[in-house]
SEGU-50732 format. One line per 2 residues: number of its first residue (from 1); their letters; for each residue x, y, z of N, C-alpha, C. Coordinates in steps of 0.02 Angstrom, whole numbers, always signed. Layout:
// residues N
NUM) A) X,Y,Z,X,Y,Z,X,Y,Z ~ ...
This chain:
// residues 247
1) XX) +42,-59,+0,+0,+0,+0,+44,+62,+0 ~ +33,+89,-34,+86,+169,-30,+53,+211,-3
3) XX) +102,+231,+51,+87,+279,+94,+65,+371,+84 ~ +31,+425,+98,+42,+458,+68,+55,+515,+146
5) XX) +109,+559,+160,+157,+570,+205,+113,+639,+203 ~ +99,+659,+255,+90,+721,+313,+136,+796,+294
7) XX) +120,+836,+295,+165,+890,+316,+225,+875,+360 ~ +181,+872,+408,+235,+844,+480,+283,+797,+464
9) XX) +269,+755,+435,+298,+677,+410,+361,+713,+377 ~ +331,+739,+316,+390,+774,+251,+428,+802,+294
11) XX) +408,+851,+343,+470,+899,+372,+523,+868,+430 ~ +485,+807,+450,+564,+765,+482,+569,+711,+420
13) XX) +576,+732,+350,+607,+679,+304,+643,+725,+291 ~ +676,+796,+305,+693,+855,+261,+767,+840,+305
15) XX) +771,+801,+368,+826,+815,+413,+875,+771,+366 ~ +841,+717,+374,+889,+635,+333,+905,+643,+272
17) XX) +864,+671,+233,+899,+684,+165,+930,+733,+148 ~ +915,+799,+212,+983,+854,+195,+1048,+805,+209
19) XX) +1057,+755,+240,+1109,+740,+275,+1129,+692,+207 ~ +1086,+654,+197,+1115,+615,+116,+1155,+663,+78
21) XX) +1127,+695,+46,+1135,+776,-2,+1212,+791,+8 ~ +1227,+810,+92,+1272,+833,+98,+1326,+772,+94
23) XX) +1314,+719,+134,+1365,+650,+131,+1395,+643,+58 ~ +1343,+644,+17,+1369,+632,-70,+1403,+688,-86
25) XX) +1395,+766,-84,+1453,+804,-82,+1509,+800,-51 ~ +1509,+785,+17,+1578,+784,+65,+1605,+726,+4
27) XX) +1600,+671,-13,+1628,+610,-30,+1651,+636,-106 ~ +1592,+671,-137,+1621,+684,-194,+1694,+741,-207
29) XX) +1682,+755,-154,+1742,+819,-140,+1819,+764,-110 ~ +1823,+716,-102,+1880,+685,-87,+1881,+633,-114
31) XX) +1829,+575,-157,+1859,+517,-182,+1913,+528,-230 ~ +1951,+483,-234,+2009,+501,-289,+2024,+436,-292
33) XX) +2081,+423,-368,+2122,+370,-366,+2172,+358,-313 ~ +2164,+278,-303,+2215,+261,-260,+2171,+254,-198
35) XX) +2100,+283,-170,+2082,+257,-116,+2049,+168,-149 ~ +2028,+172,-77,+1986,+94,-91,+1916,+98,-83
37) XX) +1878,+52,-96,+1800,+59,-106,+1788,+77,-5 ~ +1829,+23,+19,+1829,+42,+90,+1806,+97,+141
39) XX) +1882,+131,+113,+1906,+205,+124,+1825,+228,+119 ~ +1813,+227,+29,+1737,+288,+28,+1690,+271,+82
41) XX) +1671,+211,+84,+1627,+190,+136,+1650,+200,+198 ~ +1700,+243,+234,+1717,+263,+301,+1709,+309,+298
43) XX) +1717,+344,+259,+1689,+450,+250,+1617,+443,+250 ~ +1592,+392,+229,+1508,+402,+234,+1499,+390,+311
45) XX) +1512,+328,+323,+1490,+295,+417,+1507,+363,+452 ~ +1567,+392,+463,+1616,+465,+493,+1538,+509,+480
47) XX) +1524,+552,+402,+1508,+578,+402,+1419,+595,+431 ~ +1388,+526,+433,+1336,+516,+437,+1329,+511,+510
49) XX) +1399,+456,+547,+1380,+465,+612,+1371,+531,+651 ~ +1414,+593,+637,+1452,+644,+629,+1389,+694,+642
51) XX) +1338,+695,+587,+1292,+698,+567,+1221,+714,+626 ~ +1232,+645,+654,+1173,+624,+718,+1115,+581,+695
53) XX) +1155,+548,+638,+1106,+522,+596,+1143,+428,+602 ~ +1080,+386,+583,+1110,+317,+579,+1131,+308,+498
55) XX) +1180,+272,+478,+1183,+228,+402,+1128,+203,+385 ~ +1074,+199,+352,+1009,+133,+350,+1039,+72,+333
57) XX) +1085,+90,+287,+1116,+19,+238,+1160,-46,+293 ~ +1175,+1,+344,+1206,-61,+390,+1169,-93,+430
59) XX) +1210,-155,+400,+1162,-203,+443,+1080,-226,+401 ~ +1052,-182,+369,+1012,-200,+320,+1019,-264,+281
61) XX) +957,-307,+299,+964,-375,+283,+1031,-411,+287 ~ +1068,-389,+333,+1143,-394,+338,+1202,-377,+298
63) XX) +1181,-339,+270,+1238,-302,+222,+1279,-252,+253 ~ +1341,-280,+256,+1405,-258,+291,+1412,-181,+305
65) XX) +1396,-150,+281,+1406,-67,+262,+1385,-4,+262 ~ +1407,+47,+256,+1360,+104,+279,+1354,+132,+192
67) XX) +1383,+95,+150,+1344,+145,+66,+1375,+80,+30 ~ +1329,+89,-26,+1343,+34,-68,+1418,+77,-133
69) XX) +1444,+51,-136,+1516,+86,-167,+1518,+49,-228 ~ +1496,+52,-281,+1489,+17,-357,+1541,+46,-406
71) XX) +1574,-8,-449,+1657,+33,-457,+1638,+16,-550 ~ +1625,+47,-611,+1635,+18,-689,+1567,-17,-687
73) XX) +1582,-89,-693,+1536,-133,-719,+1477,-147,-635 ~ +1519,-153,-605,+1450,-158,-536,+1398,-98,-545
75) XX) +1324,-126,-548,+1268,-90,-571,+1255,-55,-498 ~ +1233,-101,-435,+1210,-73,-371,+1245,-136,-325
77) XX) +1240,-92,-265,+1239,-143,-205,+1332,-188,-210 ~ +1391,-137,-215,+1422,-165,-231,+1464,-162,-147
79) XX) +1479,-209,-112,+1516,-206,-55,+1584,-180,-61 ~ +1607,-129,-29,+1662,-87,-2,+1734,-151,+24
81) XX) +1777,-135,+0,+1806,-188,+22,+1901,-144,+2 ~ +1934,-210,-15,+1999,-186,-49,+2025,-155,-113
83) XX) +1958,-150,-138,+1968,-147,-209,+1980,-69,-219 ~ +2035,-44,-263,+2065,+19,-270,+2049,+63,-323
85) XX) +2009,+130,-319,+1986,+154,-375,+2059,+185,-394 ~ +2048,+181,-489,+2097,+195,-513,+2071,+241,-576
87) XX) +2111,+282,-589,+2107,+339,-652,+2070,+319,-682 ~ +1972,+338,-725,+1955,+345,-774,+1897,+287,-750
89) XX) +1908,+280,-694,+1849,+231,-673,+1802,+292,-634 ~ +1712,+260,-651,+1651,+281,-623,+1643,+243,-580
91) XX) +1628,+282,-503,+1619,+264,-457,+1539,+292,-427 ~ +1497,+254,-405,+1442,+251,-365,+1412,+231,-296
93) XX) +1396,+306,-286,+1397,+276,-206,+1312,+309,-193 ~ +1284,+235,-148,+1223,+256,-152,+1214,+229,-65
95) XX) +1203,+261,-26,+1190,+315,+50,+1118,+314,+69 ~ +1100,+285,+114,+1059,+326,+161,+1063,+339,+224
97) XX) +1022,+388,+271,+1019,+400,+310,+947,+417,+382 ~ +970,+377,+429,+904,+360,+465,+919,+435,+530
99) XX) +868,+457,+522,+852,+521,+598,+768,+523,+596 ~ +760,+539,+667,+704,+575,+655,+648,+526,+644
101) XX) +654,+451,+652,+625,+389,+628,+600,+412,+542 ~ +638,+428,+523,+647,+420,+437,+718,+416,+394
103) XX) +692,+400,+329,+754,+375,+298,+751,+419,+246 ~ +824,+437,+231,+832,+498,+169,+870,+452,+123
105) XX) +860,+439,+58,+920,+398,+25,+944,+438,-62 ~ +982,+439,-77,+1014,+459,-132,+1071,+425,-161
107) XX) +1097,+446,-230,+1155,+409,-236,+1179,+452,-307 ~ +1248,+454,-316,+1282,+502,-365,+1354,+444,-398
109) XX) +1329,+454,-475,+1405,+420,-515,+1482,+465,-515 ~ +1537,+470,-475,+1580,+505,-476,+1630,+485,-533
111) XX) +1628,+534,-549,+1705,+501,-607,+1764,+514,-572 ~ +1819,+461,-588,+1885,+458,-555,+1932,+475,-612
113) XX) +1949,+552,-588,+1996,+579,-651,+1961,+599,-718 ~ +2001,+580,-773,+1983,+585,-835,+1957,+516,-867
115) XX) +1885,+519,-875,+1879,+438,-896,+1865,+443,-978 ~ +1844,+400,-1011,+1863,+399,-1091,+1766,+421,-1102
117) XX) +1760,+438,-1152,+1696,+467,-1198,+1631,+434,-1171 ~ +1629,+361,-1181,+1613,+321,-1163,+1551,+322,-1097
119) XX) +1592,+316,-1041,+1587,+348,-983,+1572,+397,-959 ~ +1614,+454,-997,+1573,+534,-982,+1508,+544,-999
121) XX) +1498,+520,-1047,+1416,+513,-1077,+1369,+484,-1039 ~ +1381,+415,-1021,+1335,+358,-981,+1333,+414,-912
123) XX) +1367,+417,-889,+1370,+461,-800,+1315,+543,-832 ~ +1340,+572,-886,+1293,+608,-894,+1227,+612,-916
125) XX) +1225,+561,-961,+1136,+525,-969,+1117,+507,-927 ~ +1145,+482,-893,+1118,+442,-831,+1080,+492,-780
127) XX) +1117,+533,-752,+1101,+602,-717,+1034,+642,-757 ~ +1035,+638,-815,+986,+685,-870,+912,+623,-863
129) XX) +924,+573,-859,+884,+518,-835,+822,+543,-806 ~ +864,+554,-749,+826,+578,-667,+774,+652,-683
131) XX) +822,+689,-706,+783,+749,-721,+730,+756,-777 ~ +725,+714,-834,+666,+703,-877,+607,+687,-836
133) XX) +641,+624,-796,+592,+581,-764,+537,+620,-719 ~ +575,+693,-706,+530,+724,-647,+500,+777,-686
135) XX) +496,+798,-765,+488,+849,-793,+408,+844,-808 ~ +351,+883,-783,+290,+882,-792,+274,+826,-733
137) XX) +309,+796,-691,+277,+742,-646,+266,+795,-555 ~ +203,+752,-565,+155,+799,-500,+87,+739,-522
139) XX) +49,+771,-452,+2,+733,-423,-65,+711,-494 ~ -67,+654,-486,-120,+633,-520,-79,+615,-582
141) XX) +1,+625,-599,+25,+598,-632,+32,+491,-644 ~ +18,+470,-698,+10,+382,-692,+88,+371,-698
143) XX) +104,+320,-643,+161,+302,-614,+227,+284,-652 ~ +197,+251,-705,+262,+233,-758,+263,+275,-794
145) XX) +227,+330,-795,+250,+413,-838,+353,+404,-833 ~ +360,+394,-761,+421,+393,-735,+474,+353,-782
147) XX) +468,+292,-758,+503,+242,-815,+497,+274,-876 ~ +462,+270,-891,+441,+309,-1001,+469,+342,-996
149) XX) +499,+401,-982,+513,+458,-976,+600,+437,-988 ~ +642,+404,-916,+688,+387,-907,+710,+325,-983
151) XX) +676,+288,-984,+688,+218,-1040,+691,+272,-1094 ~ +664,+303,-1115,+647,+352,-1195,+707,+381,-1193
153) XX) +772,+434,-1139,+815,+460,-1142,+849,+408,-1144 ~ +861,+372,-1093,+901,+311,-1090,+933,+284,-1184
155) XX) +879,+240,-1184,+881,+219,-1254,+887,+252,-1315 ~ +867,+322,-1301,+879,+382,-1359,+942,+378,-1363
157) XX) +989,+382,-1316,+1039,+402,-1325,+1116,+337,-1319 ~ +1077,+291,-1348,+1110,+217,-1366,+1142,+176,-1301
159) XX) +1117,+185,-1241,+1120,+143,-1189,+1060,+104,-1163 ~ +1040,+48,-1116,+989,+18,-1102,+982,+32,-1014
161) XX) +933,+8,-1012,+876,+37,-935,+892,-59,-918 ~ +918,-36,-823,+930,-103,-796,+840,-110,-781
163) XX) +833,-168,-773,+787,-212,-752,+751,-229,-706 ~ +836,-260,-700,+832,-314,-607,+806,-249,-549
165) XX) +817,-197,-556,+808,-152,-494,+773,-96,-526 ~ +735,-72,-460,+703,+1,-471,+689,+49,-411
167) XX) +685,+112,-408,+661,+144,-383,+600,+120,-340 ~ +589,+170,-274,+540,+135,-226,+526,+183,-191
169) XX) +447,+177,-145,+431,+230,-92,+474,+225,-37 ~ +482,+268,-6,+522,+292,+62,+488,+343,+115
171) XX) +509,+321,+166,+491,+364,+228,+517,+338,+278 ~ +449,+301,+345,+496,+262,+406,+523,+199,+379
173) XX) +526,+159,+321,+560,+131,+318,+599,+140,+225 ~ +649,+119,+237,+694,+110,+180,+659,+104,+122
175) XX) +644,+44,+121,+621,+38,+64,+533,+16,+66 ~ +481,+35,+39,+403,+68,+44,+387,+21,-38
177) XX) +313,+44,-15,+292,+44,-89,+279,+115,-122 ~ +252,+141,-182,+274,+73,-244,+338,+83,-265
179) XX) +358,+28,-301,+405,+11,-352,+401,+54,-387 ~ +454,+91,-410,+465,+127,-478,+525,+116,-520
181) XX) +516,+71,-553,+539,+48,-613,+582,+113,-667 ~ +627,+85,-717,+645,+165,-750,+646,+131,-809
183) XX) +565,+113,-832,+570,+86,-888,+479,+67,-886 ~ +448,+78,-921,+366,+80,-937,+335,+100,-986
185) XX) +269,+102,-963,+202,+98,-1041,+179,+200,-1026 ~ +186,+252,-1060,+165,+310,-1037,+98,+298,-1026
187) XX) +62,+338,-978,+9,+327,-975,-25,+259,-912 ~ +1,+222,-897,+2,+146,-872,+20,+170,-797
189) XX) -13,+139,-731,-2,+136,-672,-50,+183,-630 ~ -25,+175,-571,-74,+215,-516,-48,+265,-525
191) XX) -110,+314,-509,-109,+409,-520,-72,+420,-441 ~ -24,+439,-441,+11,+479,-396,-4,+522,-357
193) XX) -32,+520,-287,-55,+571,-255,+12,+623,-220 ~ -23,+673,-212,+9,+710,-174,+46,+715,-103
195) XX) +89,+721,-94,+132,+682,-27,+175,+616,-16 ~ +166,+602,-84,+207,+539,-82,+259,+564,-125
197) XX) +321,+526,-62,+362,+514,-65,+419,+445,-86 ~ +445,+453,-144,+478,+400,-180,+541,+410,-201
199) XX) +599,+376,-223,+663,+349,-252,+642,+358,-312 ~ +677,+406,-364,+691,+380,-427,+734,+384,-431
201) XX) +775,+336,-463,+828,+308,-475,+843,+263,-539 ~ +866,+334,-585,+890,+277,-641,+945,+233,-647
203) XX) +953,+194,-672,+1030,+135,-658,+1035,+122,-730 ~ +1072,+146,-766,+1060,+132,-831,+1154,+105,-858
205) XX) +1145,+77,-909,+1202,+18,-947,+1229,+36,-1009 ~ +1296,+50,-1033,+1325,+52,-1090,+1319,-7,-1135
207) XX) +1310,-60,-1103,+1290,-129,-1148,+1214,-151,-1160 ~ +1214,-224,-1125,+1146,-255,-1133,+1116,-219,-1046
209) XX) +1079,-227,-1033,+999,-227,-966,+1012,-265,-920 ~ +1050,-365,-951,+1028,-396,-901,+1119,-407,-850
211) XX) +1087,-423,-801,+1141,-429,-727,+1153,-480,-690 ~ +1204,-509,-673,+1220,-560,-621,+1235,-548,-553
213) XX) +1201,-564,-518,+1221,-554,-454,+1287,-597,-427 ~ +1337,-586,-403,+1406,-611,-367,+1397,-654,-324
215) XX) +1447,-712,-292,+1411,-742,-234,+1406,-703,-186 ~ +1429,-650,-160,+1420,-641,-91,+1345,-612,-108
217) XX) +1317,-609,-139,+1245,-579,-131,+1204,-551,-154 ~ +1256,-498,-137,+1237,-421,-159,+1266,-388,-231
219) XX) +1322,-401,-217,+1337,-336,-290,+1319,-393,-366 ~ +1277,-337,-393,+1230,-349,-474,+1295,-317,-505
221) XX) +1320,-373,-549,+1373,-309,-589,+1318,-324,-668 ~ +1340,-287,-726,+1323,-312,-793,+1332,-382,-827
223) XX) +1292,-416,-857,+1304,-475,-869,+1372,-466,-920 ~ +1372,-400,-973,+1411,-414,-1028,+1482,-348,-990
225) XX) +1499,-375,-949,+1528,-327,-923,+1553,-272,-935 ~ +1488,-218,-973,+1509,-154,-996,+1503,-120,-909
227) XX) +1483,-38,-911,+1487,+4,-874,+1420,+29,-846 ~ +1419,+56,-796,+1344,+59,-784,+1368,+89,-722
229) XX) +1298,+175,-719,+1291,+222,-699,+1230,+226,-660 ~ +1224,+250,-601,+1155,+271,-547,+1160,+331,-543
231) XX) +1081,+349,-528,+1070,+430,-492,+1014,+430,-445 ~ +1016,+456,-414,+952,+464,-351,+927,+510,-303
233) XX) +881,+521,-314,+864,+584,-254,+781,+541,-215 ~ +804,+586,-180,+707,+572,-159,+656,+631,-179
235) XX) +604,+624,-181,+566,+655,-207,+482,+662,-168 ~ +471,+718,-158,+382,+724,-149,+359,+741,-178
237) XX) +284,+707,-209,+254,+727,-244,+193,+791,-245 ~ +199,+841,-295,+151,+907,-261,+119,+908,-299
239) XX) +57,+947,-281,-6,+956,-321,+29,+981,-399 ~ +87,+1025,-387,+107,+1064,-461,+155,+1052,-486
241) XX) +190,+986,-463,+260,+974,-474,+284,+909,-412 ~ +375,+938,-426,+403,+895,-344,+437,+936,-344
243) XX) +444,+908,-265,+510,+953,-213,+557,+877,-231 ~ +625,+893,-222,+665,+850,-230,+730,+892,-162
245) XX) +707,+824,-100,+742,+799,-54,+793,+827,-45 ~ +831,+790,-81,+909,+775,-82,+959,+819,-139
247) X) +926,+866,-148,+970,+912,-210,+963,+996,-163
């Protein structure tokens, strides 16, 4: 059932996702080559604890970590570990944050250095994704307007829309209903009321759509191991538009 969030509600969601907002700047202002997926994921835990805020992601269904740290070909959900970002690699780090008994979540593709054409493009479609997706969307808007919107740029511009994962409602908990997919029929789904609050999040692929998940679990990299880019904010929905969270 999707929830549809209060005044009151929205204005302790405004604490957790200023704090996302800012986490993905602090991080974007120091990842560099030569750290480790690790490293990024300790500037988030630091910054978030720092903050007065909890990680959501730790401990979540037991997943080790306070941000999912996705390095090239890992799509989402990629665990922080030894692995060393190096020159010309896209890096993704996708964050949330619990205060206030709510959850703020976001997530941003950083480029490491100078990366090749390729890449600059996917990280910037990808980003242009997000912002179609919200262009004319407001209340009474039908739900996969969203997807259509995102899949049409996506694919316009010779990359494919992941699948396996989508966008989702948020508030007291992480992850809510509905599902929002970044890929649909225009026109198709439930009319969007006002006050709801959701994830869009495009995750989009320089290759094929489909993904393998790794053994440990979690990290979905690309099946054809091209490159693949996220973006995310949260979003409320308004009678004339959205407010967007986390920007």
């Amino acid at each position: 059932m999707i929830s549809v969030k209060t005044e009151e509600e929205i204005g302790l969601l405004r604490e957790p996702c200023g704090i996302v907002r800012d986490c993905l700047s602090f991080v974007g202002e120091r990842i560099r080559a030569g750290m480790t997926t690790k490293e990024v994921d300790a500037l988030v835990y630091d910054f978030i604890k720092a903050s007065g805020a909890e990680p959501s992601c730790l401990g979540y269904y037991g997943y080790p970590a306070s941000a999912c740290v996705s390095v090239n070909e890992v799509v989402v959900h990629g665990i922080p570990g030894d692995r060393v970002l190096r020159e010309g690699d896209i890096v993704s780090v996708d964050l949330c944050a619990y205060k206030n008994g709510f959850h703020g979540d976001g997530c941003r593709t950083f480029r490491i250095g100078e990366v090749g054409p390729e890449k600059e493009k996917l990280v910037r479609v990808t980003e242009e994704c997000f912002f179609k997706a919200v262009e004319g969307l407001k209340a009474g808007t039908p739900l996969y307007d969203i997807g259509y919107r995102v899949q049409q740029h996506a694919e316009g511009n010779g990359f494919s829309v992941i699948r396996a994962y989508t966008g989702h409602g948020i508030g007291r908990e992480m992850h809510e209903d509905p599902s929002v997919p970044n890929f649909g029929r225009k026109g198709t789904g439930v009319r969007l009321r006002a006050g709801t609050v959701i994830c869009i999040e495009p995750m989009i692929a320089a290759g094929g759509w489909r993904v393998r998940v790794s053994d440990d679990g979690w990290t979905a990299v690309t099946a054809d191991g091209k490159p693949a880019a996220h973006y995310e904010n949260t979003v409320v929905i308004r009678d004339e538009g959205v407010e967007i969270l986390t920007l």
